[in-house]
Residue, then its C-alpha position, 0 to 999 in steps of 0.5 A: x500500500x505503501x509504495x503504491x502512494x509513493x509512486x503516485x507522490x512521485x507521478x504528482x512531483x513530476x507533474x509538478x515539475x512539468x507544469x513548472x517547465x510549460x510555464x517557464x517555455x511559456x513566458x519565453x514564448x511569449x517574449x519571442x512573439x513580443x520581439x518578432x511583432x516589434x521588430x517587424x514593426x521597426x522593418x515596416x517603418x524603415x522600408x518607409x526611409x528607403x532612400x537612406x542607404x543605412x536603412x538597407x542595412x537596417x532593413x536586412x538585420x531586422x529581417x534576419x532577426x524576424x527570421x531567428x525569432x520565428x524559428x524560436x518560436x516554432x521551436x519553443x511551440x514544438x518543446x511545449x507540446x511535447x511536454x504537454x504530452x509527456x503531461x498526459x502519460 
């Protein structure tokens, strides 16, 4: 009966512990989606002073950046539905 309930205490502890991660992955995603919109919209408003040369510059580090921050994202969503699942079992 004994270890019957310290199984389950374990099972709680590593739900526990899994529900922190998920929250911890889900705040960076939340800063990644922050980062890519801003950054997209510092892109936007450069491409409206195109005729400054520095601003290609500019315009070509920020795409760069979107296209980092995306996959971030991407990569963050695949680690928490992973957890997710892992959750389920």
């Amino acid at each position: 009966m004994e270890s019957m309930s310290g199984k389950s205490r374990l099972n709680e502890n590593q739900k526990e512990k899994l529900k922190e991660e998920i929250k911890f992955y889900t705040e960076i995603l939340k800063l990644l989606s922050t980062f890519t919109f801003l950054t997209a919209g510092g892109v936007i408003g450069l491409f409206y002073k195109m005729n400054n040369p520095i601003s290609v510059i500019f315009i070509i580090f920020g795409i760069a950046l979107i296209v980092g921050f995306l996959s971030g994202i991407i990569h963050i969503y695949g680690t928490i539905r992973t957890l997710l699942r892992r959750m389920e079992l």
